[in-house]
C-alpha positions as a Markdown table, in Angstrom:
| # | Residue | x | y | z |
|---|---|---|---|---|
| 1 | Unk | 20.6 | 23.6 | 8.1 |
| 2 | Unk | 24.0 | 25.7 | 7.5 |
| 3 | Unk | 25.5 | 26.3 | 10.8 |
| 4 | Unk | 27.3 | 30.2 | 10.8 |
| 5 | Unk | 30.6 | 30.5 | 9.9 |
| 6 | Unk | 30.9 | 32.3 | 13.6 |
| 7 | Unk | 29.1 | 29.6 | 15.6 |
| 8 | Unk | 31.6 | 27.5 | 14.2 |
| 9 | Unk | 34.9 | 29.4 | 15.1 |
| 10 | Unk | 33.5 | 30.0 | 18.5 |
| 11 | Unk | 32.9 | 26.2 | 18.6 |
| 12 | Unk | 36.4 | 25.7 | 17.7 |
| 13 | Unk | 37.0 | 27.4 | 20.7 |
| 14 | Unk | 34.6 | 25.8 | 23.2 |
| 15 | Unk | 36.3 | 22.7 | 22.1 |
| 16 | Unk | 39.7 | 23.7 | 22.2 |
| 17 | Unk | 39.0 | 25.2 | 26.1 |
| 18 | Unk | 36.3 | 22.2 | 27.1 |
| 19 | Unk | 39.0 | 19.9 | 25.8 |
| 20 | Unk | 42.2 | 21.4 | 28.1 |
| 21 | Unk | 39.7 | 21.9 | 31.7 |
| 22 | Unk | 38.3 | 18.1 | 31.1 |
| 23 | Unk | 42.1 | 17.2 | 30.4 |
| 24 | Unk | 42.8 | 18.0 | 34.2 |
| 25 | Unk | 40.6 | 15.1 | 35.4 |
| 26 | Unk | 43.5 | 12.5 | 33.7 |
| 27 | Unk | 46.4 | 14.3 | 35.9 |
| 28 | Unk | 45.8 | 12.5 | 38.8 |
| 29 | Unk | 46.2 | 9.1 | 36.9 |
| 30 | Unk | 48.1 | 9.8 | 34.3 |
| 31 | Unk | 50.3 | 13.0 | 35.7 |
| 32 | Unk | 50.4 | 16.1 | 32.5 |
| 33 | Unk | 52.9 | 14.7 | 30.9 |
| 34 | Unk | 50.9 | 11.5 | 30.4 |
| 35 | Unk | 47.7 | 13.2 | 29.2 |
| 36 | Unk | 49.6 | 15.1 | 26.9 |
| 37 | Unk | 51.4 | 12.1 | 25.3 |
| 38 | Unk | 48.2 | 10.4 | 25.6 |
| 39 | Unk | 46.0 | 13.3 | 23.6 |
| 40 | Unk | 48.9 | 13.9 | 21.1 |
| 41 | Unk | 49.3 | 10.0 | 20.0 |
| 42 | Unk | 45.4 | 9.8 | 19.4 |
| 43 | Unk | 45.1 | 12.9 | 17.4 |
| 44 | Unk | 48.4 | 12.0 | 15.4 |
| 45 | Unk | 47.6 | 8.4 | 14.7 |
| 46 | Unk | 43.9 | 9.2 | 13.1 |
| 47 | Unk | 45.4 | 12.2 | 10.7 |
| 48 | Unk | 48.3 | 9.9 | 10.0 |
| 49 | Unk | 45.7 | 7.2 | 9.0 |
| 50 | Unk | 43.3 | 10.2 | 7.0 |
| 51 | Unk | 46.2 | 12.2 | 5.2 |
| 52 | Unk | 48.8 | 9.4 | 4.7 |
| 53 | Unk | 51.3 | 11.8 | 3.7 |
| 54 | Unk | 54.3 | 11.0 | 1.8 |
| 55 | Unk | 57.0 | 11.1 | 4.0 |
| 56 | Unk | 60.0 | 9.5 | 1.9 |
| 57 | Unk | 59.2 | 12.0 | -1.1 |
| 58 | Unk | 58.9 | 15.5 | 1.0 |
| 59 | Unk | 62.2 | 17.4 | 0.2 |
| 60 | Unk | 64.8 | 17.7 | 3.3 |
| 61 | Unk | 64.4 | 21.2 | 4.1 |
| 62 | Unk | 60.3 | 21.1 | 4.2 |
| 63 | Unk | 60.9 | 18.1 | 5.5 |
| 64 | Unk | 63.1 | 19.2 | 8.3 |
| 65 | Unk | 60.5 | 22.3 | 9.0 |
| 66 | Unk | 57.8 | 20.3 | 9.4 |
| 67 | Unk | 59.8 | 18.0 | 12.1 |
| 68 | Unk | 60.5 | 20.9 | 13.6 |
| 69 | Unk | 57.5 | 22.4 | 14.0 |
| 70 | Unk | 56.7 | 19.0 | 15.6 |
| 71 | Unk | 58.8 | 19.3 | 18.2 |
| 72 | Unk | 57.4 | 22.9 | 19.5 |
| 73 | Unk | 53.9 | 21.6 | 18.8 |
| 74 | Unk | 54.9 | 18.7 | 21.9 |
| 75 | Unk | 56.2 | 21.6 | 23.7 |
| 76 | Unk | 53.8 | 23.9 | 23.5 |
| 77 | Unk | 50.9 | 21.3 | 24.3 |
| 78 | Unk | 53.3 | 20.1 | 27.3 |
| 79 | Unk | 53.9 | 23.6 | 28.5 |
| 80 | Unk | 50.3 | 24.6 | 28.5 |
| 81 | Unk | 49.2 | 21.1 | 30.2 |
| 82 | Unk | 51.4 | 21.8 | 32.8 |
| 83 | Unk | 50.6 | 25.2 | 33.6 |
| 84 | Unk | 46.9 | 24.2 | 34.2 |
| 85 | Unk | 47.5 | 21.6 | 36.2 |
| 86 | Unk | 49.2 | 24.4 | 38.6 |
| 87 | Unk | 47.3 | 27.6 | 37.7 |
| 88 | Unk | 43.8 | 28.7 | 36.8 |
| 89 | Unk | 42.7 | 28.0 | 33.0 |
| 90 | Unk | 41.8 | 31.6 | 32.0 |
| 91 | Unk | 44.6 | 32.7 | 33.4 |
| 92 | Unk | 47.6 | 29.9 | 31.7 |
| 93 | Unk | 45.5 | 31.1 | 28.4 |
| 94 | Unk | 46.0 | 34.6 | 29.2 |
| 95 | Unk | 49.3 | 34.4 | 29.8 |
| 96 | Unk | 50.0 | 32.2 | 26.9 |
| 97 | Unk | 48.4 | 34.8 | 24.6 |
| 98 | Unk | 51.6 | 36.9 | 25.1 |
| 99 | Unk | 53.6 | 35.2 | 22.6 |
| 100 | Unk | 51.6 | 35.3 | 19.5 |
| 101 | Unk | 50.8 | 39.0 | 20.8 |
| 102 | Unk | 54.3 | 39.6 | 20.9 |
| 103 | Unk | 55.2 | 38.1 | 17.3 |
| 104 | Unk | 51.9 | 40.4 | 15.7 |
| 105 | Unk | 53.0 | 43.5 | 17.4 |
| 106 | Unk | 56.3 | 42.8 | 15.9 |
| 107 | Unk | 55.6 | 42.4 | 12.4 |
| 108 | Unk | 53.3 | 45.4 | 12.4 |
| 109 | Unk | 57.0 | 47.8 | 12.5 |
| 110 | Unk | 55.0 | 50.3 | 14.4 |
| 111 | Unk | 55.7 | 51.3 | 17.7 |
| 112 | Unk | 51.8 | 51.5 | 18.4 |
| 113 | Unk | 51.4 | 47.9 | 17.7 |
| 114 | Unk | 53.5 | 47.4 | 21.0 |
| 115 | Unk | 50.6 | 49.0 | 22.9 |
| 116 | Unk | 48.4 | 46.1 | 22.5 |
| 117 | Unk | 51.2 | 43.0 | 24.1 |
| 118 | Unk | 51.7 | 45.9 | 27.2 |
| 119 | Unk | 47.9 | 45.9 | 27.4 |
| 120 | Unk | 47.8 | 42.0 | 27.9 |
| 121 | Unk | 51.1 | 42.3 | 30.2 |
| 122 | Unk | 49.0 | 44.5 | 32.7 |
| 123 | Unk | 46.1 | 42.1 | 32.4 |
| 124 | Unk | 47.8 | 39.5 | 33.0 |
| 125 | Unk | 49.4 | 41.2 | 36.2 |
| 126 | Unk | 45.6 | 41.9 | 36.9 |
| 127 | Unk | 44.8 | 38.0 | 36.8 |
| 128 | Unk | 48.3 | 36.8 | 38.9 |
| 129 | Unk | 48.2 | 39.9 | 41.3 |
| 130 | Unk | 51.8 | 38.8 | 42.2 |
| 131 | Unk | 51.6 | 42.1 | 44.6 |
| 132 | Unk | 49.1 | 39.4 | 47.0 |
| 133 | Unk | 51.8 | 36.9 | 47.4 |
| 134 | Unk | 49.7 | 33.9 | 46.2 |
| 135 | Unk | 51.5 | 33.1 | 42.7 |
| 136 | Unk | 52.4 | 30.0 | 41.6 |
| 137 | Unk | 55.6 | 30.8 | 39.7 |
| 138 | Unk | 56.0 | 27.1 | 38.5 |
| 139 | Unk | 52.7 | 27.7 | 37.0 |
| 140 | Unk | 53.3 | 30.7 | 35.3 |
| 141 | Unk | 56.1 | 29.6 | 34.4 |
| 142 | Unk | 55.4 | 27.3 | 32.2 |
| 143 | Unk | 52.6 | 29.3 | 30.6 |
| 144 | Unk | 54.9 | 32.2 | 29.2 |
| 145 | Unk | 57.1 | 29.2 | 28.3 |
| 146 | Unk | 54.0 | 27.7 | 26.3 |
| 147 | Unk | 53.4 | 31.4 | 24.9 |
| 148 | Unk | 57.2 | 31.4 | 24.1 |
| 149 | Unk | 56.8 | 28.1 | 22.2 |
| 150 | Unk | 53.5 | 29.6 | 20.5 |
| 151 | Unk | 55.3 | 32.4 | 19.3 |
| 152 | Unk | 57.8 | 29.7 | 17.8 |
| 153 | Unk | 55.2 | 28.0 | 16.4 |
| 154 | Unk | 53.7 | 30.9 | 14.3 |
| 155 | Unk | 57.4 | 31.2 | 12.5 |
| 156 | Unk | 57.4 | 27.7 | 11.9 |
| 157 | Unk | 54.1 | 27.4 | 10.7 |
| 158 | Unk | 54.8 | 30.4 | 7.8 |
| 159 | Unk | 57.3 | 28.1 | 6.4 |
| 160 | Unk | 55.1 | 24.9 | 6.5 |
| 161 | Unk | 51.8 | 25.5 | 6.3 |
| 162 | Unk | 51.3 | 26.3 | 2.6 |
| 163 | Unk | 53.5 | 23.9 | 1.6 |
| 164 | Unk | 51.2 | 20.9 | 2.5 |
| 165 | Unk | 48.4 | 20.3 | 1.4 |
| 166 | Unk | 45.3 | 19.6 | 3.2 |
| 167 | Unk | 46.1 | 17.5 | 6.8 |
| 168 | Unk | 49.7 | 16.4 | 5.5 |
| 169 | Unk | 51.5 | 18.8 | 7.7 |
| 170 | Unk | 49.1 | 19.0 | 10.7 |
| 171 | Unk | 49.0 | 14.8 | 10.5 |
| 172 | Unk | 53.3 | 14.9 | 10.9 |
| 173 | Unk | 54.0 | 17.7 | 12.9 |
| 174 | Unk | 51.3 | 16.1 | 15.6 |
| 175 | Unk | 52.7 | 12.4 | 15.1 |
| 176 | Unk | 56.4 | 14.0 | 15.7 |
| 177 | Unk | 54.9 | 16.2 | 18.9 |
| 178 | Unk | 53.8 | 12.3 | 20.2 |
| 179 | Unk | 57.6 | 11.1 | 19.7 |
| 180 | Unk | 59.0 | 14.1 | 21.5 |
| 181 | Unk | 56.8 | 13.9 | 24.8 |
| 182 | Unk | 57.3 | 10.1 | 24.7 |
| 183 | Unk | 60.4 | 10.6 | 26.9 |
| 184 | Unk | 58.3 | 12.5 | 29.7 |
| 185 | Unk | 55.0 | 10.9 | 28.9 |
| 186 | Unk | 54.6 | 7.4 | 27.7 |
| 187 | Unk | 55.6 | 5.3 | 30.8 |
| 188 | Unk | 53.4 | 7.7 | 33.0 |
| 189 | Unk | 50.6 | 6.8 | 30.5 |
| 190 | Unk | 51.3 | 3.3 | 30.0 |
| 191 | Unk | 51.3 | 2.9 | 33.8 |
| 192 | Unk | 47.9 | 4.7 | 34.9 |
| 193 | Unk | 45.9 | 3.3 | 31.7 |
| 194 | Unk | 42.5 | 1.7 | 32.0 |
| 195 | Unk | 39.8 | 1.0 | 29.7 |
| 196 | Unk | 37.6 | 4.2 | 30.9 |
| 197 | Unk | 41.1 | 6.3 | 31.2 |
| 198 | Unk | 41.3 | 5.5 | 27.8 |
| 199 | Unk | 37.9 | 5.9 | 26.5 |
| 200 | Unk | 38.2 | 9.3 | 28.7 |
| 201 | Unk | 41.5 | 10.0 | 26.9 |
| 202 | Unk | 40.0 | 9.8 | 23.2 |
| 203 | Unk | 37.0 | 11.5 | 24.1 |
| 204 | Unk | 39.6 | 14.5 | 25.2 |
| 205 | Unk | 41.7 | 13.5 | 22.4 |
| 206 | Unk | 38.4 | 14.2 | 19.8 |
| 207 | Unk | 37.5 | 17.7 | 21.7 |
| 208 | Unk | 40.8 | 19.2 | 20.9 |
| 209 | Unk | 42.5 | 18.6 | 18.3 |
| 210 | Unk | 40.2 | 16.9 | 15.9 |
| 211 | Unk | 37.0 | 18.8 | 16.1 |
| 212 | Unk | 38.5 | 22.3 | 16.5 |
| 213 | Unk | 40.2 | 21.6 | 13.1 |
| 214 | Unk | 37.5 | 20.0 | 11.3 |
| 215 | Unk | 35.2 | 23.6 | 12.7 |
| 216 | Unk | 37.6 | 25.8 | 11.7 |
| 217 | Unk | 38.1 | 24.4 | 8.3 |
| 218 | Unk | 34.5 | 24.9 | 7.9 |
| 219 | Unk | 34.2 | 28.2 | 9.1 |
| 220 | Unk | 37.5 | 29.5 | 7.8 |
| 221 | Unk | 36.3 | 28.9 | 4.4 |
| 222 | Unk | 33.1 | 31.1 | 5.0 |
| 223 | Unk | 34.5 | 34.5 | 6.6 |
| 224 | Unk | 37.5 | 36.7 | 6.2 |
| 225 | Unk | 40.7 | 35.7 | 8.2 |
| 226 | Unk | 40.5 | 39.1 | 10.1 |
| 227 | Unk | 37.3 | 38.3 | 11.3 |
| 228 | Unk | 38.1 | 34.6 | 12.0 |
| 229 | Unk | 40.9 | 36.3 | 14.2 |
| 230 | Unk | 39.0 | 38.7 | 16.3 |
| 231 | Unk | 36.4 | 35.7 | 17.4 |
| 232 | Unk | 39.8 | 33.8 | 18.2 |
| 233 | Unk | 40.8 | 36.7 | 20.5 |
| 234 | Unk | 37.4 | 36.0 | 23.1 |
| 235 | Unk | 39.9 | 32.8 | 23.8 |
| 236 | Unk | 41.0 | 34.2 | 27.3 |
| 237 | Unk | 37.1 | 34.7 | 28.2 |
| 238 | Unk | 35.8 | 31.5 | 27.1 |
| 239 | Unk | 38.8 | 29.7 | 28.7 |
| 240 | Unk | 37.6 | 31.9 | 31.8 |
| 241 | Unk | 34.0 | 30.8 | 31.8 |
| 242 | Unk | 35.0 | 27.1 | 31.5 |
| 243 | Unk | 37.2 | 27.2 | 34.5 |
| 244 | Unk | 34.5 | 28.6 | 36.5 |
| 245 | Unk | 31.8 | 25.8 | 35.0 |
| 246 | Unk | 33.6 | 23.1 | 35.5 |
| 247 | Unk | 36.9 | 23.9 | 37.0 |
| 248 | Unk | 34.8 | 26.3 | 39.8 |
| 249 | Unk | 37.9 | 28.2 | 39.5 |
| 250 | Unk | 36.1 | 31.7 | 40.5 |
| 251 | Unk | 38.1 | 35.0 | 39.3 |
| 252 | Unk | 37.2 | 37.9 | 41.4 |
| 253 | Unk | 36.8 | 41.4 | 40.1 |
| 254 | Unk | 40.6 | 42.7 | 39.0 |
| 255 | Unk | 40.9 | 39.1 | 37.5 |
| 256 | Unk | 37.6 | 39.7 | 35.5 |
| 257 | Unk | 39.3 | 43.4 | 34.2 |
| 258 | Unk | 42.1 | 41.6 | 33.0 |
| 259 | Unk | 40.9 | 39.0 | 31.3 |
| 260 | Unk | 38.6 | 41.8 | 29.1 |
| 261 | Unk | 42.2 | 43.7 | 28.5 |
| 262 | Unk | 43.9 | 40.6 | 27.0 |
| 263 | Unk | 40.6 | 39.9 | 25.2 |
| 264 | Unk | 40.8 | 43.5 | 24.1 |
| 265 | Unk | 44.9 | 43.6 | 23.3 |
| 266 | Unk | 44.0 | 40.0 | 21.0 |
| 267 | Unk | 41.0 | 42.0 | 19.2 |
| 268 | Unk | 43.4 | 45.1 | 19.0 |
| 269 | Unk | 46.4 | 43.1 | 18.1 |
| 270 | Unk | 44.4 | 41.4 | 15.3 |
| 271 | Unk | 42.8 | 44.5 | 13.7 |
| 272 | Unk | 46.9 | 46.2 | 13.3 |
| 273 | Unk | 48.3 | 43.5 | 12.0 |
| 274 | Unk | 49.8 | 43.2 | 8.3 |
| 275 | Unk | 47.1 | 41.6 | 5.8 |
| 276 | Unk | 47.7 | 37.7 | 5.7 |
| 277 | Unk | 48.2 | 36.2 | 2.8 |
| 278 | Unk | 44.9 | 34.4 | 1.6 |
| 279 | Unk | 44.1 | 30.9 | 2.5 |
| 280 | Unk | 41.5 | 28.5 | 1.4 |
| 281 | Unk | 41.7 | 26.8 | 5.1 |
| 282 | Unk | 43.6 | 23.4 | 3.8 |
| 283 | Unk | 46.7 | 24.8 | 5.8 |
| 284 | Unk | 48.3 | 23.8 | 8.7 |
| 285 | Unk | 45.2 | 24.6 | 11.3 |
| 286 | Unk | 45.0 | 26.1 | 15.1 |
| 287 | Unk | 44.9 | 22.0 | 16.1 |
| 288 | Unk | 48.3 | 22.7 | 16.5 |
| 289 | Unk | 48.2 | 26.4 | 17.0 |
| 290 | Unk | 48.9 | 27.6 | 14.0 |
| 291 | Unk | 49.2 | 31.4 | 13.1 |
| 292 | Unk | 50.4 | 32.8 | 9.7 |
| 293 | Unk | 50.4 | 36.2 | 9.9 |
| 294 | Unk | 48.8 | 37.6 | 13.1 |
| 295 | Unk | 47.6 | 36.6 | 15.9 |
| 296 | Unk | 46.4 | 33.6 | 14.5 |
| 297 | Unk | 44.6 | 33.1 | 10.9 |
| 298 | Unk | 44.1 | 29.5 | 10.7 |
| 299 | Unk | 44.7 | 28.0 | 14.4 |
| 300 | Unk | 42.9 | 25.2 | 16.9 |
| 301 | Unk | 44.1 | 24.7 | 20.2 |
| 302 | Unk | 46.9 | 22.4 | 20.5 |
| 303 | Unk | 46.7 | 22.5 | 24.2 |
């Protein structure tokens, strides 16, 4: 039976979100930092094994990009982690969403294209309600800085991701991202491990990255990238609905509107932006948040 190539995007996504709210049950023995190092050195050392790519014979500059883009992907997975072990998971996602919404509108040139990032900025203000005096502005904090790094990611991406092919670039940049959090993550790791924190931590480690890329290769190379990128746009929701499954993180009614207008301002967002140019889905994939061209073409939550 072949599964829809939307049942697979939007099981990219389920992974992705599944992956980040089962992620928080590791904070308390492994702090954020740790699952994050933890997730990242799983997911890098199996690509590494899979793609084997050729380090020693990549030229310097493609080379250097793809270290690069390393680095950000540790930050942005970091970033993210440590947003929702402070805040609720639809809304760090929400708020997150405001960098690759940013970088779109940009590249559109039109002034209309900024409506849709002002959209998500007043649904995110929706979700925070920073008028109630209840916001955790660490938390929040290190969303936009995770939507910052996102936004970073994108640029880096353009100049990598069709320069590899298959899992070369994804299997480097995620292996660097492990060596960058290592500082911040390894001895917090090392020191909370046990055999079913480990078990727990590969399972988390399988949910997102891994099977988000392997689904959105599939799917990717069985629908048009604009379509692919309007499904990725129901992120916030679905991130939403997890948190209140298993997280029982309950949204009340203003929170609920502004989730829909970021969901709207991705769609939106998505729909303006320039024309990407066509992939066969062996690029650099959302496992690390990848996004060439709007919001994002070919991504998987790196988170």
């Amino acid at each position: 039976m072949k599964i829809p190539a939307p049942a697979l995007a939007i099981s990219a996504m389920l992974s992705v979100q599944l992956g980040s709210a089962l992620s928080t049950q590791l904070f308390q023995a492994l702090t954020p930092a740790g699952t994050a190092w933890l997730r990242l050195t799983v997911a890098g050392a199996v690509l590494l094994v899979l793609a084997r790519p050729p380090l020693f014979r990549l030229p310097w500059l493609l080379l250097r990009n793809t270290l690069g883009l390393g680095v950000v992907t540790g930050l942005l997975m970091l970033m993210f982690i440590e947003a929702i072990a402070r805040i609720p998971l639809g809304t760090a996602v929400a708020i997150e969403f405001l960098g690759p919404l940013s970088v779109a509108a940009l590249r559109c040139h039109r002034q209309s294209a900024l409506l849709w990032p002002a959209l998500a900025l007043g649904g995110v203000l929706g979700l925070t309600q920073p008028w109630v005096g209840h916001l955790d502005l660490v938390g929040c904090g290190f969303a936009v800085a995770s939507g910052i790094s996102w936004g970073g990611y994108i640029l880096l991406t353009q100049r990598v991701g069709s320069q590899l092919p298959g899992m070369q670039g994804l299997a480097i940049s995620l292996g660097t991202a492990a060596v960058t959090l290592a500082p911040c993550g390894l001895m917090a790791a090392i020191s909370g491990l046990t055999v079913p924190i480990a078990l727990q931590g590969i399972g988390v480690a399988i949910l997102v990255p891994l099977l988000p890329f392997a689904f959105e290769m599939l799917a990717l190379r069985r629908m048009r990238v604009a379509a692919f990128g309007t499904l990725m746009a129901l992120e916030p929701a679905i991130a939403t609905v997890l948190g209140l499954v298993i997280l029982t993180q309950r949204p009340d009614l203003l929170q609920l509107v502004g989730v829909a207008a970021v969901v709207v301002a991705g769609i939106g967002a998505q729909r303006s932006a320039p024309a990407p140019v066509p992939d066969d889905g062996t690029a650099l994939s959302r496992s690390s948040r990848s996004d060439v061209g709007s919001i994002r073409p070919a991504a998987s939550g790196q988170r």
